[in-house]
PyMOL Python script that loads the backbone (N, CA, C, O; Angstrom):
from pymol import cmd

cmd.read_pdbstr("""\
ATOM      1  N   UNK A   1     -94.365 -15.365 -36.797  1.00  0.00           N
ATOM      2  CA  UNK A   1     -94.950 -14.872 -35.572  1.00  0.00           C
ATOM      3  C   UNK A   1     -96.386 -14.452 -35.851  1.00  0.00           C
ATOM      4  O   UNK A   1     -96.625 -13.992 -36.967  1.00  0.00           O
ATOM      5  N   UNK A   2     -97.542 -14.579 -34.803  1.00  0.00           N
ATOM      6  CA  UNK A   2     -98.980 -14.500 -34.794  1.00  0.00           C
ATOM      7  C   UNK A   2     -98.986 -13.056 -35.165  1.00  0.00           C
ATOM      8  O   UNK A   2     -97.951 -12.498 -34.799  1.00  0.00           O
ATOM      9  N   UNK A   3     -99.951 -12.169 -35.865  1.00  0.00           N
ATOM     10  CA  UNK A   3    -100.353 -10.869 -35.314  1.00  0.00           C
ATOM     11  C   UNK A   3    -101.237 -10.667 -34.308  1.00  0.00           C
ATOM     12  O   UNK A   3    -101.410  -9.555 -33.809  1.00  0.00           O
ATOM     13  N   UNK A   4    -101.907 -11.810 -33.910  1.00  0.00           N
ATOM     14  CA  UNK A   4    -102.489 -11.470 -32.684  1.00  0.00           C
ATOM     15  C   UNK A   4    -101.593 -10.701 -31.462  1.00  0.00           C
ATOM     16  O   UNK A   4    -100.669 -11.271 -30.882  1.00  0.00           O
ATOM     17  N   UNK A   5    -101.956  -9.530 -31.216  1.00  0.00           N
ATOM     18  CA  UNK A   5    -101.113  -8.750 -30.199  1.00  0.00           C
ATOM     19  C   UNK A   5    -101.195  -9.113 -28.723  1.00  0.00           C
ATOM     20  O   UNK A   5    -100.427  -8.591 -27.915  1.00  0.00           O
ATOM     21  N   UNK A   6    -102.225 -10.104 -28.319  1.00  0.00           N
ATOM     22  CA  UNK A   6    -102.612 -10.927 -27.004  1.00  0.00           C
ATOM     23  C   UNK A   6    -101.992 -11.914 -27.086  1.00  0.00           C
ATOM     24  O   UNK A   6    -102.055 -12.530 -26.022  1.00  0.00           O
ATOM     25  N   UNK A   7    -100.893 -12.832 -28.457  1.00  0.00           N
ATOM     26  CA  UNK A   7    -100.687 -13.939 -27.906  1.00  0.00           C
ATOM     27  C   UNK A   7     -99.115 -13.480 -27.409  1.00  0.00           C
ATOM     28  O   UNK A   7     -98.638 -12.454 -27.894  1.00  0.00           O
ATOM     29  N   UNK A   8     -98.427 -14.187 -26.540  1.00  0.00           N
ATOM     30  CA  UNK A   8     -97.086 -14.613 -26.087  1.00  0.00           C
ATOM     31  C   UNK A   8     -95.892 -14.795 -26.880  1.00  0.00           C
ATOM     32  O   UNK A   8     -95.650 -15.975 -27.136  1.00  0.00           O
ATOM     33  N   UNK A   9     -95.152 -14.014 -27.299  1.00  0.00           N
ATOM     34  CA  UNK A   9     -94.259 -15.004 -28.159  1.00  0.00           C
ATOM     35  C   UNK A   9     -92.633 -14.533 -27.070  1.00  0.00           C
ATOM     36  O   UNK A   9     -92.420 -13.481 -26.467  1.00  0.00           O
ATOM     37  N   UNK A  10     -91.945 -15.504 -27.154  1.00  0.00           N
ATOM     38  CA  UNK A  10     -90.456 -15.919 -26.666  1.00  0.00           C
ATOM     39  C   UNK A  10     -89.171 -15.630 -28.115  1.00  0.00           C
ATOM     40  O   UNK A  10     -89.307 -15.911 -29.306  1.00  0.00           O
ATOM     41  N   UNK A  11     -88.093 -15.040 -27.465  1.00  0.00           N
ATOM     42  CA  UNK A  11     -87.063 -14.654 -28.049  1.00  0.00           C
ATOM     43  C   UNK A  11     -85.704 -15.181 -27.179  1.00  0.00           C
ATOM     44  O   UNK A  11     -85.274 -14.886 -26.064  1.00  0.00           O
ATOM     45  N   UNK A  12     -85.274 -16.045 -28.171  1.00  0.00           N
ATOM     46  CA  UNK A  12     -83.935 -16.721 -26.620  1.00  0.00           C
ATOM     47  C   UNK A  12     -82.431 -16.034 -27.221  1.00  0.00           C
ATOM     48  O   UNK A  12     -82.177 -15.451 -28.275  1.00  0.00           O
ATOM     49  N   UNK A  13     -81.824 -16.296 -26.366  1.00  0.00           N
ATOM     50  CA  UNK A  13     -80.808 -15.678 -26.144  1.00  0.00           C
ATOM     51  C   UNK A  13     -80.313 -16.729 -27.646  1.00  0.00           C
ATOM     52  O   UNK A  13     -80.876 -17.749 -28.046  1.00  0.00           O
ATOM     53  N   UNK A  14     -79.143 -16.064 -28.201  1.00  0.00           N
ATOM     54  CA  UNK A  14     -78.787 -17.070 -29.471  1.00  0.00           C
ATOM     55  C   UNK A  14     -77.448 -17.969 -29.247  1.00  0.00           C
ATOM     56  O   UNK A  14     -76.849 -18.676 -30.058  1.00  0.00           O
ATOM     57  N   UNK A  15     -77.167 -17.692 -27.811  1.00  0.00           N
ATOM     58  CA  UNK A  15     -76.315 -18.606 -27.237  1.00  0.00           C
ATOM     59  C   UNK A  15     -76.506 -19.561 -26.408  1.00  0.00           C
ATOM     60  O   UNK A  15     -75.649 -20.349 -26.008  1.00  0.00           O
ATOM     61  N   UNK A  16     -78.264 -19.511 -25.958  1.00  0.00           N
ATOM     62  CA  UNK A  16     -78.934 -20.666 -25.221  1.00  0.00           C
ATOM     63  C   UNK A  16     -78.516 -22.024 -25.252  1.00  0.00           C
ATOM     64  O   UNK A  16     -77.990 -22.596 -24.297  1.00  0.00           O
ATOM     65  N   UNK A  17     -78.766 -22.555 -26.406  1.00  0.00           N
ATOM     66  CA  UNK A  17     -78.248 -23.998 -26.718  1.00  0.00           C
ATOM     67  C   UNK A  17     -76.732 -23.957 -26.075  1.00  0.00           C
ATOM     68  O   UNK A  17     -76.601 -24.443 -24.952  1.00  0.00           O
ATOM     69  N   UNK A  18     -75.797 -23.503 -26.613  1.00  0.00           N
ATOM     70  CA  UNK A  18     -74.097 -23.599 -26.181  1.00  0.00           C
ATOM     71  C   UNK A  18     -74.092 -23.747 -24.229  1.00  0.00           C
ATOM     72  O   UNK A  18     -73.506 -24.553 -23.506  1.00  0.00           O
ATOM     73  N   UNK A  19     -74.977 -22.633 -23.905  1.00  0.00           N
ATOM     74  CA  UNK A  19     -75.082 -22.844 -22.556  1.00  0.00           C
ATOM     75  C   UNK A  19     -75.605 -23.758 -21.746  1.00  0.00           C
ATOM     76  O   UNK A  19     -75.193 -23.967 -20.605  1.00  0.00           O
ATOM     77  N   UNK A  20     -76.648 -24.420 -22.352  1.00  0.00           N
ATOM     78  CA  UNK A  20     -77.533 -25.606 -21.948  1.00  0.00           C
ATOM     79  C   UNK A  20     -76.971 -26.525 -22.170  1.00  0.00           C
ATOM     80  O   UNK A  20     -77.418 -27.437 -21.475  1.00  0.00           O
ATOM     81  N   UNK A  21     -75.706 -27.030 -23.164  1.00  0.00           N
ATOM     82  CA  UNK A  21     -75.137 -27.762 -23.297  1.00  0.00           C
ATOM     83  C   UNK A  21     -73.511 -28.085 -22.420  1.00  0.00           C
ATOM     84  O   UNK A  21     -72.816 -29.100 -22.368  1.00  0.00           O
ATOM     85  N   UNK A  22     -73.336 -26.601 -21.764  1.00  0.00           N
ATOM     86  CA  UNK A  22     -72.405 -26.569 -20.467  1.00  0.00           C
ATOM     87  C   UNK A  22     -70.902 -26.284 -21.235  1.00  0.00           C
ATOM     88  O   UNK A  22     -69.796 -26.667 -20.856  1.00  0.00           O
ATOM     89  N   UNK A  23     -71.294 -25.370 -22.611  1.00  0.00           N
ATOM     90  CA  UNK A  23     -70.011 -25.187 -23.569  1.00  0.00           C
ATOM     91  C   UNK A  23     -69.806 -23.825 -23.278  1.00  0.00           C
ATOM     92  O   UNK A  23     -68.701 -23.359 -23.557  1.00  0.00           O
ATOM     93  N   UNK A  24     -70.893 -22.899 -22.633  1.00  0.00           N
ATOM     94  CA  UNK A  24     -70.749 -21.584 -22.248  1.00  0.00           C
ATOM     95  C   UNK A  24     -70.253 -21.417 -20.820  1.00  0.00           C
ATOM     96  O   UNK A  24     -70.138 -22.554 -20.362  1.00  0.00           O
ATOM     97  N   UNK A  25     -69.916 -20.532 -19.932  1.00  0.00           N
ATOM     98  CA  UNK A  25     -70.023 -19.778 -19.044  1.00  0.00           C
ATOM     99  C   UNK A  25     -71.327 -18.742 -19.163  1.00  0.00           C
ATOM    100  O   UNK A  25     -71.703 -18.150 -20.174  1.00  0.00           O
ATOM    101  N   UNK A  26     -71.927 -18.701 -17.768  1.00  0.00           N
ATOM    102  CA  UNK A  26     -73.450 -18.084 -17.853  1.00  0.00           C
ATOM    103  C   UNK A  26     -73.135 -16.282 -18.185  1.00  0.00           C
ATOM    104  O   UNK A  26     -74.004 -15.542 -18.645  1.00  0.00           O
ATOM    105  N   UNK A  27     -71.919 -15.892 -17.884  1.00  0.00           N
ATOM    106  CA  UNK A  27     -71.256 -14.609 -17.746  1.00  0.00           C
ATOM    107  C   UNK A  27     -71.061 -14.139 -19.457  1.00  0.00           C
ATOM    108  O   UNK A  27     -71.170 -13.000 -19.910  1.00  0.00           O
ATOM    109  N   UNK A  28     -70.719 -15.496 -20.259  1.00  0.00           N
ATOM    110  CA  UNK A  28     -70.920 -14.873 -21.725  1.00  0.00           C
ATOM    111  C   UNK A  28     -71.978 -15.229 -22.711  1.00  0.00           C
ATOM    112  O   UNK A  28     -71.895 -14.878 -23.888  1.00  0.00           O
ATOM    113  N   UNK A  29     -72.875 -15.856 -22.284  1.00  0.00           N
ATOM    114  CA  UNK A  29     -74.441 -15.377 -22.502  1.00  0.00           C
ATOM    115  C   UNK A  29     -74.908 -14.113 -23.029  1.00  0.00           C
ATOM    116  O   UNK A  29     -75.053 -13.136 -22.295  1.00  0.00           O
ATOM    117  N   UNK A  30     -75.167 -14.087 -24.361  1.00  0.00           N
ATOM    118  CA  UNK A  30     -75.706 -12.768 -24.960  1.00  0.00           C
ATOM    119  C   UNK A  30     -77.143 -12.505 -24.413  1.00  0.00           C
ATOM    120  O   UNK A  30     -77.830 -13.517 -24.271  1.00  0.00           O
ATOM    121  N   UNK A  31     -77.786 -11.146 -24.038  1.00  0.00           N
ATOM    122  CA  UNK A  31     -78.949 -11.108 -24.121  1.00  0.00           C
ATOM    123  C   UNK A  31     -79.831 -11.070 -25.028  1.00  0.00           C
ATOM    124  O   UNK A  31     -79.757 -10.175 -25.870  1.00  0.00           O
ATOM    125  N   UNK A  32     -80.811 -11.965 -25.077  1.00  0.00           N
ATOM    126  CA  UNK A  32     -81.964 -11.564 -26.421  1.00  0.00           C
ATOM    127  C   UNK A  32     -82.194 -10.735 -26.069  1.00  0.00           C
ATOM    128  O   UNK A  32     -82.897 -11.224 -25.185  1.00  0.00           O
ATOM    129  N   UNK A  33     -82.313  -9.242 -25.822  1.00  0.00           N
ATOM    130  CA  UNK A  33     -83.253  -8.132 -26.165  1.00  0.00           C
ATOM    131  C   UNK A  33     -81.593  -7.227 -26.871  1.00  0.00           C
ATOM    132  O   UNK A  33     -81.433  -6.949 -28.059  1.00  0.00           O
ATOM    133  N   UNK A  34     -80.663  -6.964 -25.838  1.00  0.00           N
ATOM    134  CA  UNK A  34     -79.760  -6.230 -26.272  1.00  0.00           C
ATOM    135  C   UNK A  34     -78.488  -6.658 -27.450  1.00  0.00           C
ATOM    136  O   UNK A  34     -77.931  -5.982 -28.315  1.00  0.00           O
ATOM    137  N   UNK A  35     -78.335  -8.121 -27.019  1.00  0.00           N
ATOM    138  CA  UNK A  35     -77.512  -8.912 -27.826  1.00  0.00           C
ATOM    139  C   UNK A  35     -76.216  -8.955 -26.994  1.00  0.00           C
ATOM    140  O   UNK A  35     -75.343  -9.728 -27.390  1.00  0.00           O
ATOM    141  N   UNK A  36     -75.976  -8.201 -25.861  1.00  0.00           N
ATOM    142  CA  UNK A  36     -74.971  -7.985 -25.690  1.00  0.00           C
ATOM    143  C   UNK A  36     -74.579  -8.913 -23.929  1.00  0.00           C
ATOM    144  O   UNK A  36     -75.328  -8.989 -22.956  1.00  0.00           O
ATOM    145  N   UNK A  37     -72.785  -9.638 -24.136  1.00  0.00           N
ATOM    146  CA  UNK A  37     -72.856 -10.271 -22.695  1.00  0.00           C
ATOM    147  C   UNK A  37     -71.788  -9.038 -21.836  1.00  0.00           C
ATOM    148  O   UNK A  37     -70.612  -9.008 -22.199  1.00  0.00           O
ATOM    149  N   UNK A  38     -72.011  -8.561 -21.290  1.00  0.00           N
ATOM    150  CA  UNK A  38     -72.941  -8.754 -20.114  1.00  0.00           C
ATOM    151  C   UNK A  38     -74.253  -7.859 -20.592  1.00  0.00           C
ATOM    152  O   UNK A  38     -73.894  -6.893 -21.265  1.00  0.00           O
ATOM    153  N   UNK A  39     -75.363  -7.928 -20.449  1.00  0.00           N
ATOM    154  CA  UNK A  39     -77.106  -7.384 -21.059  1.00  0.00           C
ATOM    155  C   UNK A  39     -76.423  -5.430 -20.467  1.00  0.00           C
ATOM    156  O   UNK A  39     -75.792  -4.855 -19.580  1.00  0.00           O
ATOM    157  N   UNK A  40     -77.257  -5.167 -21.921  1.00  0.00           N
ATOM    158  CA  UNK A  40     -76.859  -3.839 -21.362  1.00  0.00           C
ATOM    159  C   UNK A  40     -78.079  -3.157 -22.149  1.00  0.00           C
ATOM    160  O   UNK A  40     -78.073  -2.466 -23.168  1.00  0.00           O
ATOM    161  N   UNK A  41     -79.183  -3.613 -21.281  1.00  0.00           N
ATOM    162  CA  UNK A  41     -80.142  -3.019 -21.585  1.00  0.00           C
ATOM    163  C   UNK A  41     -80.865  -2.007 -20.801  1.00  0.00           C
ATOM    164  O   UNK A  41     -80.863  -2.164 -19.580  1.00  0.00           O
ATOM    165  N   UNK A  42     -81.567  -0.855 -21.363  1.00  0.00           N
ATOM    166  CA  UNK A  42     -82.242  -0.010 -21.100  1.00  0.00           C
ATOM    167  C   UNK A  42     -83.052  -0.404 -19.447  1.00  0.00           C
ATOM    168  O   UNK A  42     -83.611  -1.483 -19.249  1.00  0.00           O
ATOM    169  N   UNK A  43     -82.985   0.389 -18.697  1.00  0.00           N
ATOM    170  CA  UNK A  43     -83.776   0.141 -17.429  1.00  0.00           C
ATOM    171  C   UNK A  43     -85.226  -0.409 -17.394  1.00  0.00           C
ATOM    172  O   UNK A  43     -86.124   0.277 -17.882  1.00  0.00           O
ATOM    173  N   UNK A  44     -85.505  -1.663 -16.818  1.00  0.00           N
ATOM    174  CA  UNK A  44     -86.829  -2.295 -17.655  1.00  0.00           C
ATOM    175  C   UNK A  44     -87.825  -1.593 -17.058  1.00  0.00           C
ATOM    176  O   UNK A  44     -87.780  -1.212 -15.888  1.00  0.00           O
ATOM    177  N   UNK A  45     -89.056  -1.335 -18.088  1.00  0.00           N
ATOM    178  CA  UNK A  45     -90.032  -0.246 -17.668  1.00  0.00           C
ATOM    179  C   UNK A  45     -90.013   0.838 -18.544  1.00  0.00           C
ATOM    180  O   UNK A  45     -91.001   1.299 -19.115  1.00  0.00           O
ATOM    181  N   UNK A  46     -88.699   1.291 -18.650  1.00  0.00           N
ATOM    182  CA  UNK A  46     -88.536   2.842 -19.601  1.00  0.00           C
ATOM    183  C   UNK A  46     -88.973   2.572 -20.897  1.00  0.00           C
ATOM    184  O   UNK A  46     -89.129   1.432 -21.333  1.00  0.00           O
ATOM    185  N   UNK A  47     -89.221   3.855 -21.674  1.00  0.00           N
ATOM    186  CA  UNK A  47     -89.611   3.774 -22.675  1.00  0.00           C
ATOM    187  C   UNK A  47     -88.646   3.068 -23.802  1.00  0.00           C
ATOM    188  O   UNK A  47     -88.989   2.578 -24.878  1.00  0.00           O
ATOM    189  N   UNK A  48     -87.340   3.167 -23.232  1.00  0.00           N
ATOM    190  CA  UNK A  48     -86.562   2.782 -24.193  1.00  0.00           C
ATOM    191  C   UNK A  48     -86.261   1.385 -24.272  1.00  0.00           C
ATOM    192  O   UNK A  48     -85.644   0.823 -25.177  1.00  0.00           O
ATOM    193  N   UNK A  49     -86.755   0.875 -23.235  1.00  0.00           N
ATOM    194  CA  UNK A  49     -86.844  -0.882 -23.087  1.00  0.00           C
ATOM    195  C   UNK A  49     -88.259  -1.333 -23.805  1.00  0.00           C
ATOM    196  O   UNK A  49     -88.334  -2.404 -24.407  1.00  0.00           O
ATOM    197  N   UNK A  50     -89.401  -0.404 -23.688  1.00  0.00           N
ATOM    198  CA  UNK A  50     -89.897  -0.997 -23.909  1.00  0.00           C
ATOM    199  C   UNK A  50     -89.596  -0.574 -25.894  1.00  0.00           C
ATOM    200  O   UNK A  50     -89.669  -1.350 -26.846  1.00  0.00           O
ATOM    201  N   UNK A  51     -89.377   0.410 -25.886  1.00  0.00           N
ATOM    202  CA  UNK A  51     -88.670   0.519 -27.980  1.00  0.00           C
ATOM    203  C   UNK A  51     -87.744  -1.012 -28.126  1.00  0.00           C
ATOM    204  O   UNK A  51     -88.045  -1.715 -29.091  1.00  0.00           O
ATOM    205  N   UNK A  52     -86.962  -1.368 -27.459  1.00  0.00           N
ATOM    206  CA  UNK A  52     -85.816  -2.354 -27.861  1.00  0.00           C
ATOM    207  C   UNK A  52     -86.986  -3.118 -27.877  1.00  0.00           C
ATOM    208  O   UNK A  52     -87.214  -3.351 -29.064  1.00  0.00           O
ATOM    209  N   UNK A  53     -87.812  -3.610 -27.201  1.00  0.00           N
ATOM    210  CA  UNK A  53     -88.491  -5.026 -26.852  1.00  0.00           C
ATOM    211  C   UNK A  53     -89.179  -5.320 -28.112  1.00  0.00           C
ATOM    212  O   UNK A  53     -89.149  -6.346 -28.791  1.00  0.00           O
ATOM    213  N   UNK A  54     -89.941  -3.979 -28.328  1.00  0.00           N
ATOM    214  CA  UNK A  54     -90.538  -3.776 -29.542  1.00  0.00           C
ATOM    215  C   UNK A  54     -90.124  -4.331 -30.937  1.00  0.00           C
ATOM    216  O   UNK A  54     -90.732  -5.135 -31.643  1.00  0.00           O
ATOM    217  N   UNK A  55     -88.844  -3.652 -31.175  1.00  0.00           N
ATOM    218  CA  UNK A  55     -87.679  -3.691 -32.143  1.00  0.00           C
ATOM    219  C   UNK A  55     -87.493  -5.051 -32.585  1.00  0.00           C
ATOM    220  O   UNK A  55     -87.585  -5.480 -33.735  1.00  0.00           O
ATOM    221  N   UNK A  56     -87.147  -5.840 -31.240  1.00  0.00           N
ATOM    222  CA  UNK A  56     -86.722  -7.347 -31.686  1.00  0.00           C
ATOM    223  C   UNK A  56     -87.976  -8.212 -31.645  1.00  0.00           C
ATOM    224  O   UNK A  56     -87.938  -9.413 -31.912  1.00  0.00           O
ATOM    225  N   UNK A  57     -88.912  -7.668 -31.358  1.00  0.00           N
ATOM    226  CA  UNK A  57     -90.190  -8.248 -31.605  1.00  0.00           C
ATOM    227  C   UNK A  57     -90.871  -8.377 -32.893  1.00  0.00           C
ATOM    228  O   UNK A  57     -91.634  -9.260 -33.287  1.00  0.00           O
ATOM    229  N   UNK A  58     -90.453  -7.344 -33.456  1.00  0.00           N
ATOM    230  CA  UNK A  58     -90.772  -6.494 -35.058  1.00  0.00           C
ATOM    231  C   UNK A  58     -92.643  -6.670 -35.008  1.00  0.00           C
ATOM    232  O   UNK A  58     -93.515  -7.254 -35.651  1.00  0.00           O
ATOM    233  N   UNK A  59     -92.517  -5.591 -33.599  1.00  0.00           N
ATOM    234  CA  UNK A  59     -93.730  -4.850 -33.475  1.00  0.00           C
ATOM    235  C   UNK A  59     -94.197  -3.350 -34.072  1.00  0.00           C
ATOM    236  O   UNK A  59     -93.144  -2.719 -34.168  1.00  0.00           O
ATOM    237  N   UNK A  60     -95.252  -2.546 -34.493  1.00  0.00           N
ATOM    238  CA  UNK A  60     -95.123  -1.950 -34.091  1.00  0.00           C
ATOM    239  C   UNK A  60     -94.843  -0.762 -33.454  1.00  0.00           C
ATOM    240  O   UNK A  60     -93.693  -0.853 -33.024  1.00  0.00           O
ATOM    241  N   UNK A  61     -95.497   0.700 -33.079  1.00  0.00           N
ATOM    242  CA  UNK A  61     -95.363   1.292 -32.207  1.00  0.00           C
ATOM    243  C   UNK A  61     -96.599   1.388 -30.876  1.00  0.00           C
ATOM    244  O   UNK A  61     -97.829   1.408 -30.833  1.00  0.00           O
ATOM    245  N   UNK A  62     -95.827   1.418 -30.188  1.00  0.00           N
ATOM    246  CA  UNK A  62     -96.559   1.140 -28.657  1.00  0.00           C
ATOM    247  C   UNK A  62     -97.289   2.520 -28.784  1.00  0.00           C
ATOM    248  O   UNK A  62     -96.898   3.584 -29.263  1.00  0.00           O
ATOM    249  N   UNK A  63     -99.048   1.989 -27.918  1.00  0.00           N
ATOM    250  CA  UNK A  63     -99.720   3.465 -27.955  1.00  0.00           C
ATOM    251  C   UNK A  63     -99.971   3.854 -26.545  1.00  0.00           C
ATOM    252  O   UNK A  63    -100.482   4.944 -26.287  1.00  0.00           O
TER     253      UNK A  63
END
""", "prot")
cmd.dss("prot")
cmd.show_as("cartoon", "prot")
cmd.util.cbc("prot")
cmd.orient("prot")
């Protein structure tokens, strides 16, 4: 991953492929940020979403 902190980077779900391939149900789909199906992530916006985002970004602390 860049250290440029302006560029974009993407994190996919690690069950993407299985689903795109029509071997999943969309309901057991892990989330990339939380890992978890059904997503049981932090309210987006809060500080604590934005810590997880961080986390799996392996950013980092936000200023």
């Amino acid at each position: 991953m860049s250290s440029n902190p302006d560029k974009t980077s993407v994190i996919w779900s690690p069950d993407i492929d299985r689903y795109a391939r029509g071997d999943m149900p969309v309901e057991q789909v892990r989330c990339a940020l939380c890992r978890l199906a059904p997503c049981e992530c932090p309210a987006f916006g809060s500080d604590a979403y934005f810590a997880l985002l961080d986390r799996r970004h392996a950013r980092g602390e936000r200023s």
